[in-house]
C-alpha positions in Angstrom: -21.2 -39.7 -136.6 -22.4 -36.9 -134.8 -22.9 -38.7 -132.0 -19.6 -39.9 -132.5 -18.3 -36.1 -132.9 -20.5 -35.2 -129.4 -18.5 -38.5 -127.1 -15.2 -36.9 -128.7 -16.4 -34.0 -127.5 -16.6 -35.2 -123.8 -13.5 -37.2 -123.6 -11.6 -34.3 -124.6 -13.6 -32.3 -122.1 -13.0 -34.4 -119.4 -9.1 -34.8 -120.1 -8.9 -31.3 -120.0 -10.8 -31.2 -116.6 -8.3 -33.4 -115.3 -5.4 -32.0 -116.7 -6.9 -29.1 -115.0 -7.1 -30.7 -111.9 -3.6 -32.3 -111.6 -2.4 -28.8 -112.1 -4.2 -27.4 -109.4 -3.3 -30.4 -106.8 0.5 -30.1 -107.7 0.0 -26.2 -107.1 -1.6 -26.8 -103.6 1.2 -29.1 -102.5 3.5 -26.4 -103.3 1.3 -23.9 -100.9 1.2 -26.8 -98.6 5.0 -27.8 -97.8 5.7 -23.8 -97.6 3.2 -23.4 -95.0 4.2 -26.5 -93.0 7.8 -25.7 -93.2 6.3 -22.1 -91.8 4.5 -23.7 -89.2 7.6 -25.8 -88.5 9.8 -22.8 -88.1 7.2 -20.7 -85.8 6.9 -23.9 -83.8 10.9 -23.9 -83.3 10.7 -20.6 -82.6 8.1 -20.9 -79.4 10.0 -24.2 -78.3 13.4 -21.7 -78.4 11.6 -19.5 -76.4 9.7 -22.0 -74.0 12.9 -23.4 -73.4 14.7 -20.4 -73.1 12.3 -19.4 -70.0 12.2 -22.8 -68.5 16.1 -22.1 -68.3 15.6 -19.0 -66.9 12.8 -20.1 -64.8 15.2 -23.1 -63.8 17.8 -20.4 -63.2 15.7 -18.2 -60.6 14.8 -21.7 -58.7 18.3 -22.6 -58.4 18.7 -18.9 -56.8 15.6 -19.1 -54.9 16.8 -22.6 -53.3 20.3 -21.1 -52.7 18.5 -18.0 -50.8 16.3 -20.1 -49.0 19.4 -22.2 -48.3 20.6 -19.1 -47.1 18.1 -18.3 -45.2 17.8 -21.2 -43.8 21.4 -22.4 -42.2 22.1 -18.5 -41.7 18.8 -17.6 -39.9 19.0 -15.7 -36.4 16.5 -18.5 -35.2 17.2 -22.0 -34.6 14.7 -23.2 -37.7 15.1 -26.7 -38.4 12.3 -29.3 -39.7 10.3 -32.6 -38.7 8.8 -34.9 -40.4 5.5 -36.4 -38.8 7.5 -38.5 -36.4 9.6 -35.7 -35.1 12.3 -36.5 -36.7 14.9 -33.4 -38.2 14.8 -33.5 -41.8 16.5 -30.0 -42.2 18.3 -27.4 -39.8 19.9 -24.2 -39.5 23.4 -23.8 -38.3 22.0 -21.6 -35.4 19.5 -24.1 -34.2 23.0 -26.6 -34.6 25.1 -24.2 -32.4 21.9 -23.6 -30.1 21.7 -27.5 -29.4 25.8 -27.9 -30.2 25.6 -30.6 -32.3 27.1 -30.5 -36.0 24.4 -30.0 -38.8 25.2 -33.9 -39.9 24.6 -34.9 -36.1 21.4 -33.4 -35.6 19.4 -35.0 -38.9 18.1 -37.8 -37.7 17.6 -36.8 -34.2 14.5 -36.8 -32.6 12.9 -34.2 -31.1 12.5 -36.4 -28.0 16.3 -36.3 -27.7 16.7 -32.6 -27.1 13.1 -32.0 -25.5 13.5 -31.2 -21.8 10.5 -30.3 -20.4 7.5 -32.9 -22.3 8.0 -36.2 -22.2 8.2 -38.5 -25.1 4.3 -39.5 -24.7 3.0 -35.9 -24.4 5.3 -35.0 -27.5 4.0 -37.7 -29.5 0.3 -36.4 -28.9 0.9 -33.1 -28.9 2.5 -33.8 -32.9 -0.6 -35.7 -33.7 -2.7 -32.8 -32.6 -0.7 -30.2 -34.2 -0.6 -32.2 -37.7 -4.6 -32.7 -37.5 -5.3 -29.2 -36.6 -3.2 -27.9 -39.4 -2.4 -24.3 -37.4 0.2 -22.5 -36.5 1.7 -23.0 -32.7 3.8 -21.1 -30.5 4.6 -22.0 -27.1 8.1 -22.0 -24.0 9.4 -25.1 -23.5 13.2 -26.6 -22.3 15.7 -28.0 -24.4 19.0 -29.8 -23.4 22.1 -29.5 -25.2 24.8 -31.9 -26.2 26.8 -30.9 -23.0 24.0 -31.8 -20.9 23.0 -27.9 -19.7 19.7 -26.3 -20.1 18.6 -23.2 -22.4 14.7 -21.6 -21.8 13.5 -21.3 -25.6 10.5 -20.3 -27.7 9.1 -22.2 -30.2 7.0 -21.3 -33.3 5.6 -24.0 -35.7 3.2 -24.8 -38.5 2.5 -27.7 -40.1 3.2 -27.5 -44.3 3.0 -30.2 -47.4 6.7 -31.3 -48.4 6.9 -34.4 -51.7 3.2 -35.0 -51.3 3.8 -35.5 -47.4 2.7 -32.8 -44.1 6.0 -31.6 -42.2 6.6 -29.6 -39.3 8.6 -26.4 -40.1 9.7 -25.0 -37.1 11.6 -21.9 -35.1 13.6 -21.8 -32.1 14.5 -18.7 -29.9 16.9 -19.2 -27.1 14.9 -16.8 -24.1 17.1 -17.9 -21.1 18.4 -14.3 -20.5 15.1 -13.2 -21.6 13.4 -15.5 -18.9 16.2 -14.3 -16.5 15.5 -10.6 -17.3 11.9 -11.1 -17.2 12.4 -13.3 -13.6 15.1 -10.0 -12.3 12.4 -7.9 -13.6 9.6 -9.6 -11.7 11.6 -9.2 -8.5 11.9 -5.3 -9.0 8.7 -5.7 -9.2 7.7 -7.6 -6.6 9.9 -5.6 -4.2 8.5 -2.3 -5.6 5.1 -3.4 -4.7 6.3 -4.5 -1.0 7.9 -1.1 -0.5 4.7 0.8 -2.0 2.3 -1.1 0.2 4.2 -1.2 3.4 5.7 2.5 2.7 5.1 4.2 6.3 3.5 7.0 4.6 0.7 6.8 1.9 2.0 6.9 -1.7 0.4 7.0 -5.2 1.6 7.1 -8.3 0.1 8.9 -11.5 0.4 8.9 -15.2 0.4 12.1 -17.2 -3.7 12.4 -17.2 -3.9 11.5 -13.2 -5.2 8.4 -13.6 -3.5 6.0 -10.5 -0.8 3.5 -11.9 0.0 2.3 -8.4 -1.2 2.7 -4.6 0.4 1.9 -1.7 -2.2 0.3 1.5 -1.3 3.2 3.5 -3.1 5.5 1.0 -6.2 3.2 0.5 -6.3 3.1 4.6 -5.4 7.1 5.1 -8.7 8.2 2.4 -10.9 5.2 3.6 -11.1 3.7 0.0 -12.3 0.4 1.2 -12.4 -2.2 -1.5 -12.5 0.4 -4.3 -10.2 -0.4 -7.6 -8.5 2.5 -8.3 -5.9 2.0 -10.6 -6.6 3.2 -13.9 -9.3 5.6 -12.9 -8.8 9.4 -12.6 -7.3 11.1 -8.9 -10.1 13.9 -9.5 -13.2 11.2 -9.9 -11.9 9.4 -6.7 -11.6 12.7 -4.8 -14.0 15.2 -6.5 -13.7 17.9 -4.1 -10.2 18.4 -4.6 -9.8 21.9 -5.3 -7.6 24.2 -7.9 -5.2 25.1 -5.8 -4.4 21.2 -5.4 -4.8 20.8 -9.5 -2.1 23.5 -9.6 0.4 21.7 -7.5 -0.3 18.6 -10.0 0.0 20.6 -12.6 3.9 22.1 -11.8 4.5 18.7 -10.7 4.2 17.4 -14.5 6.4 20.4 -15.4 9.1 18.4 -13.7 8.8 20.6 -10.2 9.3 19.2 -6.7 6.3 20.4 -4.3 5.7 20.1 -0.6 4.2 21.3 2.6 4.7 20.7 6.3 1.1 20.8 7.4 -2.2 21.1 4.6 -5.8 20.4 5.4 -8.1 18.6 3.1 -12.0 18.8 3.3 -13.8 15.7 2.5 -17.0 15.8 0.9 -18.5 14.4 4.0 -17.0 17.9 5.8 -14.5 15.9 7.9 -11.5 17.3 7.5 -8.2 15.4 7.1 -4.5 17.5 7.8 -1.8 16.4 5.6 1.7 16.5 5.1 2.5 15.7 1.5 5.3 15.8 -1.7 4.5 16.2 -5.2 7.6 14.9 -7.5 7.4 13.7 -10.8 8.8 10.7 -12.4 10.6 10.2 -15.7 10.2 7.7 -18.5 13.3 5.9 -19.7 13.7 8.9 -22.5 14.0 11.1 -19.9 10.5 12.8 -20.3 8.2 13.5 -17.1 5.6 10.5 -16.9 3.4 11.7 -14.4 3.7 12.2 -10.6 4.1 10.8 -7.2 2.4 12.0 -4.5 3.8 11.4 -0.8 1.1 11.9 1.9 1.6 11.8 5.8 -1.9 12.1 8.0 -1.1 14.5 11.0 -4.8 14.3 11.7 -4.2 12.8 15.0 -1.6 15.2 15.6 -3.2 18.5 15.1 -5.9 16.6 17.1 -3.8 16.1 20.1 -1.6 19.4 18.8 -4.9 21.3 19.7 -5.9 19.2 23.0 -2.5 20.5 24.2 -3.2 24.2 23.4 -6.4 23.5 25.2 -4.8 21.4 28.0 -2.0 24.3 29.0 -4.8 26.7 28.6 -6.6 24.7 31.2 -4.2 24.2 33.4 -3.1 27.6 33.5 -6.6 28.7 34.0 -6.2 25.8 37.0 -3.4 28.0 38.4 -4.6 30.6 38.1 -7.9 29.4 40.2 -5.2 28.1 42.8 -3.2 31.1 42.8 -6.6 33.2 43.5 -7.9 30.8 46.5 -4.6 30.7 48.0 -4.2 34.4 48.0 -8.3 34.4 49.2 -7.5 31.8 52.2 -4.6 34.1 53.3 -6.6 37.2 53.1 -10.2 35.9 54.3 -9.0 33.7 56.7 -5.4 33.7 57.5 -5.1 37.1 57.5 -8.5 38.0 59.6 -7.2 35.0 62.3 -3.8 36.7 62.3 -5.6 40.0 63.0 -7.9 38.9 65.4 -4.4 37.5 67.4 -2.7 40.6 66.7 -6.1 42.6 68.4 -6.3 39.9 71.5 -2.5 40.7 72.1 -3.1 44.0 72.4 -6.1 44.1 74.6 -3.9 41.4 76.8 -0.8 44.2 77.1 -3.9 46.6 78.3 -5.3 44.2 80.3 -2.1 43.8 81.8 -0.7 47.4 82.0 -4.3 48.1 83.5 -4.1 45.2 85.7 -7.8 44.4 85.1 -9.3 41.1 86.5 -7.8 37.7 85.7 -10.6 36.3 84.1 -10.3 39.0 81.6 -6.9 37.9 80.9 -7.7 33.9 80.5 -10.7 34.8 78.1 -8.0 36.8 75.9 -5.2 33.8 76.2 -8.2 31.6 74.9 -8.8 33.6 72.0 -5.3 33.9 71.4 -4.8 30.2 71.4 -8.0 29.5 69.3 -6.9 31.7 66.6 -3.4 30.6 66.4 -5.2 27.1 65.9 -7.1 28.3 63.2 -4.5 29.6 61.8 -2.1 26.6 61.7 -5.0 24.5 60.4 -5.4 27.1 57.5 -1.4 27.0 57.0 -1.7 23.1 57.0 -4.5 23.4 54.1 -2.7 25.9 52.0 0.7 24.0 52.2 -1.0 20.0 52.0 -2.9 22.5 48.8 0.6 22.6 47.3 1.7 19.1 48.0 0.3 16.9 50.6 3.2 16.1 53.0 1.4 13.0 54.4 2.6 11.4 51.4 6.2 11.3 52.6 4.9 11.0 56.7 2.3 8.0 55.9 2.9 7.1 52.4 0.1 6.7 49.4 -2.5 4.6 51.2 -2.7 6.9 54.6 -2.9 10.0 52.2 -5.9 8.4 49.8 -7.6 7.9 53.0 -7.1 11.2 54.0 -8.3 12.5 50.9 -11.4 10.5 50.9 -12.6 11.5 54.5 -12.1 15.5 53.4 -13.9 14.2 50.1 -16.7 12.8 51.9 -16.6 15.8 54.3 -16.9 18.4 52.1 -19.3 16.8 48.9 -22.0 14.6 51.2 -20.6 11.9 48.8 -19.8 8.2 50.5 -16.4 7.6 49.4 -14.1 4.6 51.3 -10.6 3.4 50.2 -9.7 -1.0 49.9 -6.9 -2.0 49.9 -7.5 -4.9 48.2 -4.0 -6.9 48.3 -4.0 -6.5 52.3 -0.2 -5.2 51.9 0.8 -1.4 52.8 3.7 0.2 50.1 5.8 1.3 52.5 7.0 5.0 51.9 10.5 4.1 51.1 9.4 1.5 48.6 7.3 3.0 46.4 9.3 5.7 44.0 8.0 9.5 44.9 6.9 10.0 41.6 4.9 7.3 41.9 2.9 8.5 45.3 2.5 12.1 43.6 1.2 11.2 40.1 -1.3 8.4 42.0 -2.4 10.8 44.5 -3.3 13.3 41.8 -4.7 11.1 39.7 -7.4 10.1 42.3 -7.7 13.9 43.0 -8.0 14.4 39.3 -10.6 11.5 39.3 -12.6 13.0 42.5 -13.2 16.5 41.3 -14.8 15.1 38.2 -17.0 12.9 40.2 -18.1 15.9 42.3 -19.0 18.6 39.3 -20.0 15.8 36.8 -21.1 12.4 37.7 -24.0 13.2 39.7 -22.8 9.9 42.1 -23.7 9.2 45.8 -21.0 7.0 46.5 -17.2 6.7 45.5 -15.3 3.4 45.7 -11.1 3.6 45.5 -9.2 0.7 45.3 -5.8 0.4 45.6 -3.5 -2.4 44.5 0.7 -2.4 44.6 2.3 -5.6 43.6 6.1 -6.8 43.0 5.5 -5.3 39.3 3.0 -2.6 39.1 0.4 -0.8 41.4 -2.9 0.1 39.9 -5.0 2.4 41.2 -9.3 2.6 40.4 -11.7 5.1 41.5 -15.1 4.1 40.9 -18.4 6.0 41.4 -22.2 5.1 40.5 -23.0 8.6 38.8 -24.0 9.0 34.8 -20.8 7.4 33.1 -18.3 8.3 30.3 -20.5 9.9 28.4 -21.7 12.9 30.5 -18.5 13.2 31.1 -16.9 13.6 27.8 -19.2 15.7 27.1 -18.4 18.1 29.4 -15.3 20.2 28.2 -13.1 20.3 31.5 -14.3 16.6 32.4 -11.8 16.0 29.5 -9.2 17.7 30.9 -9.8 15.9 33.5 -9.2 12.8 31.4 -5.9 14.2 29.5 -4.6 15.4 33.2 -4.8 11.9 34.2 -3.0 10.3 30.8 -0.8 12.6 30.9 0.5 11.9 34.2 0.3 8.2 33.7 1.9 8.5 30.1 5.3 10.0 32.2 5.5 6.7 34.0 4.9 4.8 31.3 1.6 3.7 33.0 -2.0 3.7 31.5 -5.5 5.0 32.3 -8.6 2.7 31.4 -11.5 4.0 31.3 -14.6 1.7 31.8 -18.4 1.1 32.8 -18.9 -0.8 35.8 -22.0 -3.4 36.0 -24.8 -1.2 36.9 -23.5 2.0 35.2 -21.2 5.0 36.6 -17.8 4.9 35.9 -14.2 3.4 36.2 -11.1 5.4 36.3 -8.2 3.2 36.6 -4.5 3.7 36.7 -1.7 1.3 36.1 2.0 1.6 36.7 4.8 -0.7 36.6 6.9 -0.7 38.9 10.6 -0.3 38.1 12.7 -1.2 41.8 16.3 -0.1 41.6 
């Protein structure tokens, strides 16, 4: 019974336990469908949202692509691009109007079809090698357009992944007024550096800081630069003994001030001194600001050379008449004018001879001395006057008077001196221009004196030569040479004397050293027969 009682027991234990349990699985599927049908509803929400910025991510595509678009048919370059055979995929309306072709012409097209400077093999390889390198390009090239003409144009390109496939985008630039610019501008150029290097005076131009921009050949040639680049380095480490005074005139030259002088010396570092005539003036940017300076320079070296041999020459030569002025006055005094006393005594002594009647002897002896004086004297009168200009030039003509002038050479120096005539054929008087006669006669006097106080020579050659077209004229001794006589200061006034007269005729002097040694003096002249 009891045990009976106890089973009851259970089995109503274990129907409430799963009484107990249904409740709480109906309770849990309550809790279950509420929190799905939350779920559910958070889950619409996201996919509202999700959707809502796909749309709006759609949206700002759409707008990208139309910008792009934009971009891309309204760009100032003709962009356009290829696929891997160099065919147009896309273009711009620019690079349409570049090439004239409508935008539904040129798709399609090959780049082969437009291309006008690389042929068809050389573009095929050089797409191949741009597609494997993967980089961007930029190079000139030529294209053609529809109506056949030509355009210069620059072209930029890289490749890029398109739909799972590599393409070429690309840029065009139209540069044929570029490229003519850039020619017109080279031509300036070119023309400017023609004018700078064969500018007759030596030019240089400087930036702000005096560093050299350009040089003309003159100035390289004028400062004896040699083979030293310049451009780019500073004026003052080229020339470091310019001075301030020089700084200075750079200096108000970069204030914009024009600067110049007639005549300047320079003193090297090497203590040679150069004289200049030169103009600072300064050049101006596009802006209108002052850029730097040019600097004009003219060497009057040579000129203040011969400026100063001049000086000296008329110094010389007045010094020379002077000395002429002083032996003519002594011949006249000492010898003319003691022979024209010694006449003016015998005449008196013959009127007292006579008045006295004395012996005849007396008489003749007193003629004699008469006679002998007055012979005296006309040989003194001939010196002085043939002194002044030696009339046997019009009586004889040149070759009678150079051998005249060698005998009284000889006679009065001990020197041998003899005259050729090495053609065989005497100028006659008549023929041969005055001027001529005078400047050779005192060139070979010129030639002579310097022989006797310089040269130390025993014997004097002098040619003379007179052709249909020029007579020349050479003096040659065997004494020391050139060099002594350079040395000596009036031996080269002896030497300018002689140019100088030769320069008037438009003749020459060449000066050279015979075999053996001494020296040459000769004189050319051509002959101008009216």
């Amino acid at each position: 019974m009891k045990e009976k009682q106890i089973q009851q027991a259970e089995l109503r234990e274990a129907a409430g336990g799963t009484q107990l349990e249904h409740e709480m699985a109906h309770k849990t599927s309550q809790r279950s469908a509420e929190e799905l049908l939350h779920e559910l509803q958070n889950r619409h929400i996201e996919l509202e949202m999700q959707n809502e910025e796909l749309r709006r991510v759609q949206k700002f595509l759409q707008n990208e692509i139309k910008k792009n678009q934009l971009l891309m048919r309204n760009a100032s370059d003709g962009v356009h691009i290829l696929d891997s055979a160099g065919n147009v995929i896309e273009a711009s309306d620019t690079f349409c109007t570049m090439l004239g072709y409508h935008h539904d012409e040129i798709i399609g097209m090959n780049v082969s079809q437009w291309e006008a400077k690389f042929g068809e093999a050389e573009l095929t390889e050089m797409g191949r090698r741009l597609f494997a390198q993967k980089r961007r390009i930029q190079f000139e090239t030529r294209n053609k357009r529809n109506d056949g003409t030509i355009i210069d144009v620059e072209v930029s390109g890289f490749p890029v992944e398109l739909d799972g496939n590599l393409v070429m985008f690309c840029s065009t630039r139209e540069i044929t007024e570029r490229r003519k610019l850039d020619e017109e501008f080279r031509e300036q150029e070119s023309l400017l550096r023609q004018f700078i290097d064969h500018a007759p005076a030596a030019l240089a131009m400087f930036d702000r800081n005096m560093h050299y921009i350009s040089v003309s050949k003159r100035w390289i040639e004028d400062y004896s630069l040699g083979d030293i680049d310049i451009i780019g380095r500073s004026h003052y480490e080229i020339f470091p003994e310019i001075q301030d005074d020089w700084k200075d005139v750079h200096r108000r030259g970069l204030t914009g001030e024009v600067i110049r002088a007639e005549e300047d010396h320079f003193v090297r570092n090497d203590g040679t001194l150069q004289w200049l005539k030169w103009e600072v003036q300064p050049w101006h940017t596009g802006s209108g600001n002052v850029g730097g300076i040019i600097i004009y320079s003219e060497s009057i070296t040579e000129l203040k050379r011969i400026e100063l041999q001049l000086h000296e020459l008329a110094a010389h030569l007045q010094n020379v008449r002077d000395e002429e002025k002083t032996t003519i006055a002594s011949e006249i005094h000492d010898d003319l004018g003691g022979t024209l006393t010694s006449i003016m005594m015998a005449a008196h002594s013959l009127r007292y001879a006579i008045l006295e009647e004395k012996n005849k002897q007396l008489l003749l002896d007193t003629v004699g001395e008469i006679l002998k004086s007055t012979d005296h004297a006309s040989g003194v009168t001939r010196q002085i006057v043939t002194g002044l200009y030696p009339t046997i030039l019009d009586d004889l003509g040149i070759l009678a008077a150079l051998e005249w002038q060698a005998a009284n050479f000889q006679k009065n120096t001990g020197i041998i001196c003899s005259v050729s005539n090495i053609q065989g054929n005497v100028e006659p008087s008549n023929e041969l221009d005055k001027r001529y006669r005078m400047a050779l006669f005192r060139i070979a006097q010129e030639a002579l004196t310097n022989v006797s106080r310089h040269s130390y020579a025993s014997k004097v050659e002098i040619e003379f030569s007179c052709a249909a077209d020029e007579v020349v004229l050479s003096i040659i001794d065997n004494g020391r040479g050139i060099l002594n006589l350079e040395a000596n200061r009036t031996g080269r006034f002896g030497i300018l004397s002689m140019r100088e007269r030769a320069r008037q005729l438009g003749g020459r002097i060449i000066l050279e050293t015979p075999f053996g040694g001494g020296l040459s003096v000769t004189a050319i002249f051509p002959l101008h027969r009216h």
